[in-house]
N, CA, C and O atoms as a printed pandas DataFrame, in Angstrom:
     atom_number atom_name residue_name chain_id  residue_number  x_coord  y_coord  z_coord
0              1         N          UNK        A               1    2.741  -34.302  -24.211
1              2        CA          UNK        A               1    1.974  -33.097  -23.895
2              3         C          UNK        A               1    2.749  -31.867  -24.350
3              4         O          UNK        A               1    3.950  -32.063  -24.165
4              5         N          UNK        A               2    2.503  -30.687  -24.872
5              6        CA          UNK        A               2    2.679  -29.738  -25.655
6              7         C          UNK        A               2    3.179  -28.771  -24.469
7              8         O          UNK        A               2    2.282  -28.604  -23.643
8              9         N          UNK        A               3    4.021  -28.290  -24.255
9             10        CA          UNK        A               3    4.966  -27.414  -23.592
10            11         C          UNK        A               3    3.404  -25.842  -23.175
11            12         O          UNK        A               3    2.687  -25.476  -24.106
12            13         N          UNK        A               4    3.292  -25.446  -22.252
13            14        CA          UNK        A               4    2.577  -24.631  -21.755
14            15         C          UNK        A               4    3.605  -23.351  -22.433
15            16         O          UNK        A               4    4.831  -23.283  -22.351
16            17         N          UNK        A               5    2.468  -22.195  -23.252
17            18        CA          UNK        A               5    3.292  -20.721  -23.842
18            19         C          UNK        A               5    3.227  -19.786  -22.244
19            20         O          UNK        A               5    2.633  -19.884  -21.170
20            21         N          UNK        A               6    4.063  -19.025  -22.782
21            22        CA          UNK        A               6    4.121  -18.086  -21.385
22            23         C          UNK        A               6    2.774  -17.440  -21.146
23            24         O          UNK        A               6    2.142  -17.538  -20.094
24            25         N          UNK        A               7    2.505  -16.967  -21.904
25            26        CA          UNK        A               7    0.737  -16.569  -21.725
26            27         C          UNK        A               7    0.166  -17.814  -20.466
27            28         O          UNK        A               7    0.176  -17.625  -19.250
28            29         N          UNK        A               8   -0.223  -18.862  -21.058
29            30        CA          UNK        A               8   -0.549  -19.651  -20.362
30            31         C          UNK        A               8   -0.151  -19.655  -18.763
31            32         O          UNK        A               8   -0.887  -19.291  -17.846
32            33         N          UNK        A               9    1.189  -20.153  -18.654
33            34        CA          UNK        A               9    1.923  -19.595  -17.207
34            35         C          UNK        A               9    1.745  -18.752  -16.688
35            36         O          UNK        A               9    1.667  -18.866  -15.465
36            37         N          UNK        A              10    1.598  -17.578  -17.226
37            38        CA          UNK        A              10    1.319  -16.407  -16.717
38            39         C          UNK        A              10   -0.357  -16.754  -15.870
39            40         O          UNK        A              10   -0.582  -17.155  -14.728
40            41         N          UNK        A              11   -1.078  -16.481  -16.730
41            42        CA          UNK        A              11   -2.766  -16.591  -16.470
42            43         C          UNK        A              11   -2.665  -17.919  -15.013
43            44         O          UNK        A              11   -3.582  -17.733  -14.213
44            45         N          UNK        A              12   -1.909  -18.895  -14.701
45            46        CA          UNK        A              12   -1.969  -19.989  -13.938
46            47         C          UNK        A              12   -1.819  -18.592  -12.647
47            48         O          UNK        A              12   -2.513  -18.058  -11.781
48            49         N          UNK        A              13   -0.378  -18.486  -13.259
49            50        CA          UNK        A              13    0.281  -17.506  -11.914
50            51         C          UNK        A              13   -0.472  -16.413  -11.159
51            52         O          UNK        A              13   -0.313  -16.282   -9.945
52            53         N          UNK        A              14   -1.618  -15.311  -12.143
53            54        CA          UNK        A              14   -2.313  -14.790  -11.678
54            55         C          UNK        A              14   -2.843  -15.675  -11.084
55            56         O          UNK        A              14   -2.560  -15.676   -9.886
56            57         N          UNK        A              15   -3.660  -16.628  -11.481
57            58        CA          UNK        A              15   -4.859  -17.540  -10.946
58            59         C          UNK        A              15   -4.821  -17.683   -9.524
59            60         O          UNK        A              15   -5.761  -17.729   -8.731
60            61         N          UNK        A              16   -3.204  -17.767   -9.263
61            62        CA          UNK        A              16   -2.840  -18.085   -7.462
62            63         C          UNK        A              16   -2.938  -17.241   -7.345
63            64         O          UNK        A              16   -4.004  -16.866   -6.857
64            65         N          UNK        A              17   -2.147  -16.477   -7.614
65            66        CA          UNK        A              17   -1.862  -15.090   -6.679
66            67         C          UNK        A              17   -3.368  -14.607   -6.206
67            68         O          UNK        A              17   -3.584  -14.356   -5.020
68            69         N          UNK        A              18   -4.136  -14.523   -6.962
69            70        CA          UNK        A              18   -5.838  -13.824   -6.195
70            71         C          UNK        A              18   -6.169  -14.141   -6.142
71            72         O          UNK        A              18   -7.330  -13.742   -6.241
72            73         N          UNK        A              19   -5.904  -15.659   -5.852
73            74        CA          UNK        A              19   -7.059  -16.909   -4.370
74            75         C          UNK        A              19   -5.908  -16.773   -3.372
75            76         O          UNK        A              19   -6.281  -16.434   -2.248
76            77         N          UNK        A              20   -4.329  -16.997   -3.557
77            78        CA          UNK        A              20   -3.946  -16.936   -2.215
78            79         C          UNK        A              20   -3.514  -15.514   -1.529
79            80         O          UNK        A              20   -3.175  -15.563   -0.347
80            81         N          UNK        A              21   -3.505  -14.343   -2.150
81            82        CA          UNK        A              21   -3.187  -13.568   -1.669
82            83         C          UNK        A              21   -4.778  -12.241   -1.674
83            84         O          UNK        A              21   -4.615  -11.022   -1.743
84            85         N          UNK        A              22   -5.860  -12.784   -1.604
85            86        CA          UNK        A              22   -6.694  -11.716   -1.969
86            87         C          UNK        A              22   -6.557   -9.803   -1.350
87            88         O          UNK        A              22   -6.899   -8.769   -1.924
88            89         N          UNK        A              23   -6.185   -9.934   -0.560
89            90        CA          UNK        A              23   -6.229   -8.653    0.542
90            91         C          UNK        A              23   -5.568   -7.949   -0.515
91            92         O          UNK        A              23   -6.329   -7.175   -1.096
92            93         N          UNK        A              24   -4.123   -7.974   -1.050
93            94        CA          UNK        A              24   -3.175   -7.526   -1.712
94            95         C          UNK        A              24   -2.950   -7.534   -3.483
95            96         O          UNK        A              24   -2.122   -7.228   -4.341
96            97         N          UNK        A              25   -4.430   -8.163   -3.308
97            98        CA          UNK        A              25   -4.400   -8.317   -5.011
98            99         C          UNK        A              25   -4.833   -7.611   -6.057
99           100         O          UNK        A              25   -5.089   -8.092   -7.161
100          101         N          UNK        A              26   -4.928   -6.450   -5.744
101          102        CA          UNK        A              26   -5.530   -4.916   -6.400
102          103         C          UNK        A              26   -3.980   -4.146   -6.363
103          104         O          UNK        A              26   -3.879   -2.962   -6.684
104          105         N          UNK        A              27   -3.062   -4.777   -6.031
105          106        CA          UNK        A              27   -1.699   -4.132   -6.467
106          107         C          UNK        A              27   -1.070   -5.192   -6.969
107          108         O          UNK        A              27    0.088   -5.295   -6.564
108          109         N          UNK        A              28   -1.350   -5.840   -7.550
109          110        CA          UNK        A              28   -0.632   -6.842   -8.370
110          111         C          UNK        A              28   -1.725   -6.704  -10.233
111          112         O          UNK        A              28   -2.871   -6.912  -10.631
112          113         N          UNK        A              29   -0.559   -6.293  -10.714
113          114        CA          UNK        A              29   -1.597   -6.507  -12.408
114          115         C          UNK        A              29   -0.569   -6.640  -13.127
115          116         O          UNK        A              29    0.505   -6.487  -12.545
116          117         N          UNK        A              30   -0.550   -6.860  -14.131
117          118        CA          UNK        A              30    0.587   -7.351  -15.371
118          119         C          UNK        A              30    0.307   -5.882  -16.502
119          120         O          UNK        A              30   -0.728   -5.227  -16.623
120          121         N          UNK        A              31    1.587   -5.712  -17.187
121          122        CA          UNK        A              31    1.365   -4.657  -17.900
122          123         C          UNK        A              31    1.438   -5.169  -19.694
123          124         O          UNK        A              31    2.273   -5.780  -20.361
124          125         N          UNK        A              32    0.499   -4.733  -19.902
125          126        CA          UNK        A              32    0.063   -5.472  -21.695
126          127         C          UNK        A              32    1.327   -4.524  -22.447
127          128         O          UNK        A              32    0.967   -3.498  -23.025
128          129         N          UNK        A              33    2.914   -4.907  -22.429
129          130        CA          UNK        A              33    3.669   -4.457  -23.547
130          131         C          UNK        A              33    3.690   -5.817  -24.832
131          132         O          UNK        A              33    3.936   -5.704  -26.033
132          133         N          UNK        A              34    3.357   -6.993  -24.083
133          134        CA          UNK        A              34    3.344   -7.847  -25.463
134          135         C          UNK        A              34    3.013   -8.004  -26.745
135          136         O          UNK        A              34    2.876   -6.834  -27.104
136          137         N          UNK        A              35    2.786   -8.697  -27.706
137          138        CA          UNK        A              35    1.868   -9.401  -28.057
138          139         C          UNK        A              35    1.805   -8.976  -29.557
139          140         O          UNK        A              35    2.656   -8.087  -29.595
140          141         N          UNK        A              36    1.310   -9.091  -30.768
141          142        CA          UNK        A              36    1.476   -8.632  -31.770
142          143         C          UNK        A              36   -0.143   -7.266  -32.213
143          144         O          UNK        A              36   -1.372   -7.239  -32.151
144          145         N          UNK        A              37    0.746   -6.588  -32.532
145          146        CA          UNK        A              37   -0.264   -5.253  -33.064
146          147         C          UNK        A              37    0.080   -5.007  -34.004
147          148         O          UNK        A              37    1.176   -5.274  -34.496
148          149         N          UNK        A              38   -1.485   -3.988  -34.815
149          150        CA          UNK        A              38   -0.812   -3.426  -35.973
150          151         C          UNK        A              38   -0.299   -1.940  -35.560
151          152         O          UNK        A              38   -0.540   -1.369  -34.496
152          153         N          UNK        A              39    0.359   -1.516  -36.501
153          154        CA          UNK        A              39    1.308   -0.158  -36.449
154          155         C          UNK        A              39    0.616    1.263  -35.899
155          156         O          UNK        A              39    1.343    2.196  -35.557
156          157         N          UNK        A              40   -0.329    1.325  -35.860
157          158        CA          UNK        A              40   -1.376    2.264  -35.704
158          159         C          UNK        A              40   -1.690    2.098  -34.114
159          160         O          UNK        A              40   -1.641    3.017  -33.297
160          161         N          UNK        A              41   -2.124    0.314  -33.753
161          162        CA          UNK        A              41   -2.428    0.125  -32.094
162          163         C          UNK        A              41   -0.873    0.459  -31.459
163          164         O          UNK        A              41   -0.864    1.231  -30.500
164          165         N          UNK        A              42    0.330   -0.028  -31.892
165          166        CA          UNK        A              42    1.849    0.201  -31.640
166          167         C          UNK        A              42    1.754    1.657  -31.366
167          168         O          UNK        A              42    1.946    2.053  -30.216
168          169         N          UNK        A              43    1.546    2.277  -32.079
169          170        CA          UNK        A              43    1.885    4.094  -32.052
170          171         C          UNK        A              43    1.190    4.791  -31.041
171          172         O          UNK        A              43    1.599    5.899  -30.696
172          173         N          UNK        A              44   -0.004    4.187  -30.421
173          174        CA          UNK        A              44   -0.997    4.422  -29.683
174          175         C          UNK        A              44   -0.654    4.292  -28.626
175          176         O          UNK        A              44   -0.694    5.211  -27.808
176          177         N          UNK        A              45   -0.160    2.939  -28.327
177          178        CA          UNK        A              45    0.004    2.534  -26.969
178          179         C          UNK        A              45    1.562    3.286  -26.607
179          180         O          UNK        A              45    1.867    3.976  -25.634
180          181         N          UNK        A              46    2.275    2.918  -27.623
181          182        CA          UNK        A              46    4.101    4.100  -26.995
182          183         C          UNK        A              46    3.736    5.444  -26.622
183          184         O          UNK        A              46    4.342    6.046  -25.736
184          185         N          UNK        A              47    2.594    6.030  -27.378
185          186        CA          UNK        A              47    2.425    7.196  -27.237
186          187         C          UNK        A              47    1.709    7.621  -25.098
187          188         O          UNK        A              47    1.801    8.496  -24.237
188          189         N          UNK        A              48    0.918    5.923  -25.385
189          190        CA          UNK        A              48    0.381    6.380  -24.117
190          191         C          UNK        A              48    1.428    5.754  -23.237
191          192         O          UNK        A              48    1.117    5.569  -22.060
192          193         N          UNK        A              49    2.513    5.436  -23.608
193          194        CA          UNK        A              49    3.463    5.335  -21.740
194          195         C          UNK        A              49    3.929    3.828  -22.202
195          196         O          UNK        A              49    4.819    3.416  -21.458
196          197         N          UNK        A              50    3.616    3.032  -23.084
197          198        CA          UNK        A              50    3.954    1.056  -23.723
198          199         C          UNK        A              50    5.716    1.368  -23.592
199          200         O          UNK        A              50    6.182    2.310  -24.234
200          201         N          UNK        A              51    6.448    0.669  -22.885
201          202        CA          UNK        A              51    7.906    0.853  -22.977
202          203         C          UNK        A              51    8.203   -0.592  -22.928
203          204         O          UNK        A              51    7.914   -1.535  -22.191
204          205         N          UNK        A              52    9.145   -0.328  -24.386
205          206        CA          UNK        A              52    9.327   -2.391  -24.436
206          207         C          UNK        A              52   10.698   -2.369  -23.112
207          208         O          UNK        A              52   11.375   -1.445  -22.660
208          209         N          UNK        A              53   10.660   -3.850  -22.823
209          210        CA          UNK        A              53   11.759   -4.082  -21.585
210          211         C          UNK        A              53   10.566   -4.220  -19.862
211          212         O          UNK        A              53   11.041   -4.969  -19.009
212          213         N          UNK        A              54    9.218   -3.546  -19.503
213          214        CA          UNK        A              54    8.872   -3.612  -18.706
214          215         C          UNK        A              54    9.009   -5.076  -18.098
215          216         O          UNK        A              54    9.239   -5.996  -18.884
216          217         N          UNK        A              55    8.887   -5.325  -16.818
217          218        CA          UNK        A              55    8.284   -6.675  -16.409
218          219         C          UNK        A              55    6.578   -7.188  -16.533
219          220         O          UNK        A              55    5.779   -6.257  -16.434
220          221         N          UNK        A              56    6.223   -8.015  -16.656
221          222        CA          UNK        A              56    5.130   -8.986  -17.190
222          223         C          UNK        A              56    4.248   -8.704  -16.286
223          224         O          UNK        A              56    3.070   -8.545  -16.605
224          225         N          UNK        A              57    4.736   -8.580  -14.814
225          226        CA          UNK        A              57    3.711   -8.736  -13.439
226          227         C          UNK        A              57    4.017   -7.392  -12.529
227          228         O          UNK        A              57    5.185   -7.311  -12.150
228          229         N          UNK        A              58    3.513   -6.784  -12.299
229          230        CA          UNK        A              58    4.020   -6.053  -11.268
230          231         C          UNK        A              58    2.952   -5.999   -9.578
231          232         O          UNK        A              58    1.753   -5.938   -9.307
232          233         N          UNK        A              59    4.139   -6.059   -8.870
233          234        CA          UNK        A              59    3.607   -6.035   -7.359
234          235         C          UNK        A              59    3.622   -4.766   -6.232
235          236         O          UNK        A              59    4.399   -4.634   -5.287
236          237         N          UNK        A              60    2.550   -3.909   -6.627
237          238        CA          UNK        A              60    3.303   -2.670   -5.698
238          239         C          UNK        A              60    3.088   -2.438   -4.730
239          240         O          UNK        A              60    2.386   -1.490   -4.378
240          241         N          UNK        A              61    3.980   -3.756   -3.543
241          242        CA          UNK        A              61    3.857   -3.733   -1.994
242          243         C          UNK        A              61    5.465   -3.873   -1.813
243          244         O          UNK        A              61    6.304   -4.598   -2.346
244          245         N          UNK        A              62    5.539   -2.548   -0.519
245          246        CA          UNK        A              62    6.809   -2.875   -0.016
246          247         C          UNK        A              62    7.121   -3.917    1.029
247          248         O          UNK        A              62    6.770   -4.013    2.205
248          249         N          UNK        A              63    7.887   -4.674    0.255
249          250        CA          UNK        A              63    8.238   -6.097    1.511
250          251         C          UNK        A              63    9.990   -6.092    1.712
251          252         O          UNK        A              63   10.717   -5.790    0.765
252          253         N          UNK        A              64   10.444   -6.399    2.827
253          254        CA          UNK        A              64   11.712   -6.399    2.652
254          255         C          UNK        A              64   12.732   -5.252    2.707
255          256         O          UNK        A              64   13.890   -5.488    3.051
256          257         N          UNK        A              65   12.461   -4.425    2.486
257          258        CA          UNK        A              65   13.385   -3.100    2.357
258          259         C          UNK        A              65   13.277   -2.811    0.533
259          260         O          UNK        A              65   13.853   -1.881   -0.030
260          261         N          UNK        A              66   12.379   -3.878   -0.185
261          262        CA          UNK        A              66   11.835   -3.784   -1.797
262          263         C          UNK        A              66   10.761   -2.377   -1.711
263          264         O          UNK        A              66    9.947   -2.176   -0.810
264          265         N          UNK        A              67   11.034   -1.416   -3.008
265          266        CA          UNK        A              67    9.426   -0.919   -3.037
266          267         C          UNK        A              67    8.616   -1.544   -3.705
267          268         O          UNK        A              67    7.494   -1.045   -3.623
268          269         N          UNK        A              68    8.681   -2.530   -4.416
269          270        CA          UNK        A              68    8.494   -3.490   -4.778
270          271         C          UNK        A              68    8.685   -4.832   -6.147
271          272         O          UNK        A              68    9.744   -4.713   -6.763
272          273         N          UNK        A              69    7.859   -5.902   -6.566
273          274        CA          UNK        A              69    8.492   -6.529   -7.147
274          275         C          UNK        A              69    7.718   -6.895   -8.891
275          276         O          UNK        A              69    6.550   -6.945   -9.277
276          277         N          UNK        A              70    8.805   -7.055   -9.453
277          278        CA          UNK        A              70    8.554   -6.924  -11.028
278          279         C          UNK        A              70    9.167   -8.861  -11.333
279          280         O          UNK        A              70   10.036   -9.685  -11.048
280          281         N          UNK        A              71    7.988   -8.643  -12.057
281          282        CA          UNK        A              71    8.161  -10.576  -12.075
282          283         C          UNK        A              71    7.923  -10.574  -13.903
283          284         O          UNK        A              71    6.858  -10.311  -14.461
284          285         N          UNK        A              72    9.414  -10.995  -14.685
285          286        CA          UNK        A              72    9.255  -11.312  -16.365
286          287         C          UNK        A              72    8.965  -12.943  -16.467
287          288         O          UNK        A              72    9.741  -13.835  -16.124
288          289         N          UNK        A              73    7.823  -13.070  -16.951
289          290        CA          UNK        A              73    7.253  -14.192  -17.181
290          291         C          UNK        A              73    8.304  -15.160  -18.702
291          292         O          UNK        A              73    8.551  -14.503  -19.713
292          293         N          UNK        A              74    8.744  -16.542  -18.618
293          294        CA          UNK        A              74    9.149  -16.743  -19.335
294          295         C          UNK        A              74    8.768  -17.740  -19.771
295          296         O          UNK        A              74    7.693  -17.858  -19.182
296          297         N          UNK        A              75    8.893  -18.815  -20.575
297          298        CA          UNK        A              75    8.731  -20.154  -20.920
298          299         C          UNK        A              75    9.645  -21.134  -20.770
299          300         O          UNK        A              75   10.667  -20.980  -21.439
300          301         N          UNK        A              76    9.564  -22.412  -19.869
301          302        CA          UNK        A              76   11.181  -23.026  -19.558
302          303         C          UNK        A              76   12.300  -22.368  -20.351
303          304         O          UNK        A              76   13.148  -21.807  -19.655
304          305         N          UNK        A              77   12.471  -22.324  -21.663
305          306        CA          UNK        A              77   13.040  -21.946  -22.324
306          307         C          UNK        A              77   13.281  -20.813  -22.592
307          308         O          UNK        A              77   13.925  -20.664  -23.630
308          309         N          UNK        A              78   12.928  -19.662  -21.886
309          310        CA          UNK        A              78   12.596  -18.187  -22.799
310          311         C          UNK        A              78   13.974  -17.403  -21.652
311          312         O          UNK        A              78   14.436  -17.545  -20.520
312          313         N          UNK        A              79   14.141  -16.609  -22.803
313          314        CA          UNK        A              79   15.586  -15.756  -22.357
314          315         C          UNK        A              79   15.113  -14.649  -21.776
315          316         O          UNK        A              79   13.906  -14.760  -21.562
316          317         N          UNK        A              80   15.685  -13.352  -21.340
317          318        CA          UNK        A              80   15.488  -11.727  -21.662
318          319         C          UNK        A              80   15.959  -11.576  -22.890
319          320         O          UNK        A              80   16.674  -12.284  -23.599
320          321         N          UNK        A              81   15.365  -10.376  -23.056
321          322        CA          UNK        A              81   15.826   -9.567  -23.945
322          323         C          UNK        A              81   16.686   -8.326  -23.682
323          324         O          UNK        A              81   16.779   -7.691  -22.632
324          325         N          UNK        A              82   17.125   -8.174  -24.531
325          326        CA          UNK        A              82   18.542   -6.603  -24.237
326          327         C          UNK        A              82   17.614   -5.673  -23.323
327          328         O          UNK        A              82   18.199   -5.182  -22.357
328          329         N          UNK        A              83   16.418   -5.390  -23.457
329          330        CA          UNK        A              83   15.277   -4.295  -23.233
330          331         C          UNK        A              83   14.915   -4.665  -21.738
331          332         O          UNK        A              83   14.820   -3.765  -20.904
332          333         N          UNK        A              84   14.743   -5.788  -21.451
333          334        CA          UNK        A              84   14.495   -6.630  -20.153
334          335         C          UNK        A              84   15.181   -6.387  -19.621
335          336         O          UNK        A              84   14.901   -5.517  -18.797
336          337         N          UNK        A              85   16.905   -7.024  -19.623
337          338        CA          UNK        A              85   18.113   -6.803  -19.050
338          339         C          UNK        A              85   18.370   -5.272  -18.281
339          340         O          UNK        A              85   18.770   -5.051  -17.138
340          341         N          UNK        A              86   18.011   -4.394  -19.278
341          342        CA          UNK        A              86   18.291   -3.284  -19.343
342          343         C          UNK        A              86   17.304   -2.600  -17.529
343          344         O          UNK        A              86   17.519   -2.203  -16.384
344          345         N          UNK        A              87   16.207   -2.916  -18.540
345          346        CA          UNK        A              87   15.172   -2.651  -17.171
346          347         C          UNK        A              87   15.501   -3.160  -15.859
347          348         O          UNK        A              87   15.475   -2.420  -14.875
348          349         N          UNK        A              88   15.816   -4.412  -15.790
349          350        CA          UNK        A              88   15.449   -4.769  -14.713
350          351         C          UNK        A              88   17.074   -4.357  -13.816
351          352         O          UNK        A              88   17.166   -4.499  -12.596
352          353         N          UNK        A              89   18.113   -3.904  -14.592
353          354        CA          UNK        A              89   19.412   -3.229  -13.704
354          355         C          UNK        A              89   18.735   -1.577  -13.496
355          356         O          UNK        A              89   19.254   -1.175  -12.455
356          357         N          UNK        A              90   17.809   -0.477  -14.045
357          358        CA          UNK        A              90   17.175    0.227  -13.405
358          359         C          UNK        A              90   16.443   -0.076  -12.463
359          360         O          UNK        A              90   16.410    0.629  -11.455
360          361         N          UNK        A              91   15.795   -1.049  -12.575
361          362        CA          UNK        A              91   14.850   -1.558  -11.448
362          363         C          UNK        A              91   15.379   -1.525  -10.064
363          364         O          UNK        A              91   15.040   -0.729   -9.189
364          365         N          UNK        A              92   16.373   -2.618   -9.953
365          366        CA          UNK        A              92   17.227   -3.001   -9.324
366          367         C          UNK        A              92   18.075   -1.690   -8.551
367          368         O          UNK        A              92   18.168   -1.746   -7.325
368          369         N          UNK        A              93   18.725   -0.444   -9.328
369          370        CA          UNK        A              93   18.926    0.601   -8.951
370          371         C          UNK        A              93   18.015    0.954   -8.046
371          372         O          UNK        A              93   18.426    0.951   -6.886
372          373         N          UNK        A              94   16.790    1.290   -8.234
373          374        CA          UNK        A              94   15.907    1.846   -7.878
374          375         C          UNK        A              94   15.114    1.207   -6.649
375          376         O          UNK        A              94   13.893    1.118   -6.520
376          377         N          UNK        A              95   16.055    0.812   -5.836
377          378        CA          UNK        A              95   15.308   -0.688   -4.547
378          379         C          UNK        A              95   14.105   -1.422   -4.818
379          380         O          UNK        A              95   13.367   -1.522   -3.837
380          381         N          UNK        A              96   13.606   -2.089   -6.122
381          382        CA          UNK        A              96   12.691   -2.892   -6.007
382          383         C          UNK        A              96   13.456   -4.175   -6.835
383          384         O          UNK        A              96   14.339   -4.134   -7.691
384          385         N          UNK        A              97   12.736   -5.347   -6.211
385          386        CA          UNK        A              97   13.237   -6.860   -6.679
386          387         C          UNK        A              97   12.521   -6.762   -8.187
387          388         O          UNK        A              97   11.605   -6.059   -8.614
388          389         N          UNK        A              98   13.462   -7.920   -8.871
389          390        CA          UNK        A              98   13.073   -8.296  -10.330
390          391         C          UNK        A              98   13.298   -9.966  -10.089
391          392         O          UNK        A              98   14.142  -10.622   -9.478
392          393         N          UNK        A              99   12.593  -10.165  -10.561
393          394        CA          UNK        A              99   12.627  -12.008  -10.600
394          395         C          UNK        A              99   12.142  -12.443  -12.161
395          396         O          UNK        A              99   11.150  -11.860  -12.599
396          397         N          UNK        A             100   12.804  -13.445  -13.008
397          398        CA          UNK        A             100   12.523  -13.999  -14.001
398          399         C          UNK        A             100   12.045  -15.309  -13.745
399          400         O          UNK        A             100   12.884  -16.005  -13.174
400          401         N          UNK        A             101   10.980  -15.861  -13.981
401          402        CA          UNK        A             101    9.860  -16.827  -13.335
402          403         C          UNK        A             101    9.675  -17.933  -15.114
403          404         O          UNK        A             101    9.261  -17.540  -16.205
404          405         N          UNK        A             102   10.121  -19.166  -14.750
405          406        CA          UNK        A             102    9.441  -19.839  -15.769
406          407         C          UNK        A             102    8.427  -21.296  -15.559
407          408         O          UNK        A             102    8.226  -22.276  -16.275
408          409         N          UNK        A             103    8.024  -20.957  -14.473
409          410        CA          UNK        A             103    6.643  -21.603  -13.931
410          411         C          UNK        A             103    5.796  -21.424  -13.281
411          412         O          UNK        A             103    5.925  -20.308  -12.778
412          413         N          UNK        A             104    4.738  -22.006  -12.891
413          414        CA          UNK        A             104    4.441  -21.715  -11.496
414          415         C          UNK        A             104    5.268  -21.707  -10.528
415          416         O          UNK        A             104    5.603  -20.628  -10.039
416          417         N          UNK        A             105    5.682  -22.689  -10.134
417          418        CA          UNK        A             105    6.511  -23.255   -9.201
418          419         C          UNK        A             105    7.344  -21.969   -8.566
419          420         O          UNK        A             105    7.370  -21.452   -7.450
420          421         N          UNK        A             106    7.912  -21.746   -9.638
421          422        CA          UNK        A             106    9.291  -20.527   -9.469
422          423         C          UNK        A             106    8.521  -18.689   -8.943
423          424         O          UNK        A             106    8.960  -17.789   -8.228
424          425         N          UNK        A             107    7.169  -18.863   -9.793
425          426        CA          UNK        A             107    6.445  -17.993   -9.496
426          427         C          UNK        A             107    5.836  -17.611   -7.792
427          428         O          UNK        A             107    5.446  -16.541   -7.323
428          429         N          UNK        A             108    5.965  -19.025   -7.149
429          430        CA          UNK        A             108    5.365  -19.212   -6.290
430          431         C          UNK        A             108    6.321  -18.971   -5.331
431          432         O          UNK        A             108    5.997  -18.112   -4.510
432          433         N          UNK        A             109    7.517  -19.526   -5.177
433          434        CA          UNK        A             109    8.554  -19.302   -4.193
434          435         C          UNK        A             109    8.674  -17.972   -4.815
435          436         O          UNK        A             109    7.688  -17.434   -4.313
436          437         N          UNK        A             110    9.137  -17.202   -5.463
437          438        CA          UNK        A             110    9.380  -16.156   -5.533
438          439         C          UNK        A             110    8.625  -14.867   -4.884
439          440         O          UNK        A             110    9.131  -13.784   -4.589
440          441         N          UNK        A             111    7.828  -15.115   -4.802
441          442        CA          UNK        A             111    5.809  -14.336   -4.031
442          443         C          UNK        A             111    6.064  -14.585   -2.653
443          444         O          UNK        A             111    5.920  -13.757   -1.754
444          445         N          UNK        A             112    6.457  -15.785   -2.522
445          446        CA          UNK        A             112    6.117  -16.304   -0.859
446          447         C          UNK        A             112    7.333  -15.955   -0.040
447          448         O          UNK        A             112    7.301  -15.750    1.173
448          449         N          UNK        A             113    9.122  -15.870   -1.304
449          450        CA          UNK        A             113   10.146  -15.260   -0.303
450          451         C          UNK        A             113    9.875  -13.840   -0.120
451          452         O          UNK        A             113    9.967  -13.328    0.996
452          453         N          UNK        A             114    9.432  -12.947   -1.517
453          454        CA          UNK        A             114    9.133  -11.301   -0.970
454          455         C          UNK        A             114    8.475  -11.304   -0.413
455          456         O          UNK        A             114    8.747  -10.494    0.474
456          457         N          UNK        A             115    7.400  -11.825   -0.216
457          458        CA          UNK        A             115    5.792  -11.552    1.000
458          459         C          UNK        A             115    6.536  -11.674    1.985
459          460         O          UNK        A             115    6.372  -10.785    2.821
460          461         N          UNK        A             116    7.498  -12.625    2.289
461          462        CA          UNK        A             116    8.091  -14.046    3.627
462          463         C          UNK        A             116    6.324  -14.188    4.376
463          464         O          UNK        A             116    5.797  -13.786    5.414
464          465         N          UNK        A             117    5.891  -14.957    3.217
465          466        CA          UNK        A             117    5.330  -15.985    3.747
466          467         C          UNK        A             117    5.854  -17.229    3.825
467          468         O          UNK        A             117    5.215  -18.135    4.360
């Protein structure tokens, strides 16, 4: 069987999150910095606020003493990037959790320790 792309993972991970968490799921959305564009959609979107390094998911509920949590979607295999790294030690400055997620699985404990559900 053919290794699931992060896209894929991702779309699973929403899938839970807004059957099991509905109340709270209008602050959870993912931010479109991915994906391939041409130079013209690129210039468009930096112009409107696109900053490479964001996280994949974002959660904006304070749980924990978090303002809240930024989840980079990866593929078993998938690293950060310098831009990621970078972000997520501002993040981190800035009292909200960062978690790097390469499944469901990981996606799921990660949701259920910030919620503490």
């Amino acid at each position: 069987m053919k290794p699931l792309t992060e896209s894929q993972i991702q779309k699973q991970c929403v899938e839970w999150f807004r059957k099991t968490y509905p109340s709270i799921e209008p602050l959870f959305f993912a931010v479109p910095n991915g994906g391939a564009r041409n130079a013209w959609t690129a210039k468009i979107m930096k112009d409107e606020g696109v900053r490479a390094g964001v996280a994949d998911l974002i959660l904006q509920v304070p749980c924990g003493g978090y303002a809240s949590l930024a989840i980079e979607m990866k593929t078993p295999v998938g690293k950060q990037s310098d831009a990621q790294k970078k972000y997520e030690r501002l993040l981190k400055k800035m009292k909200s959790q960062y978690v790097v997620c390469h499944s469901l699985e990981e996606f799921q404990r990660a949701v259920k320790e910030y919620i503490g559900a």
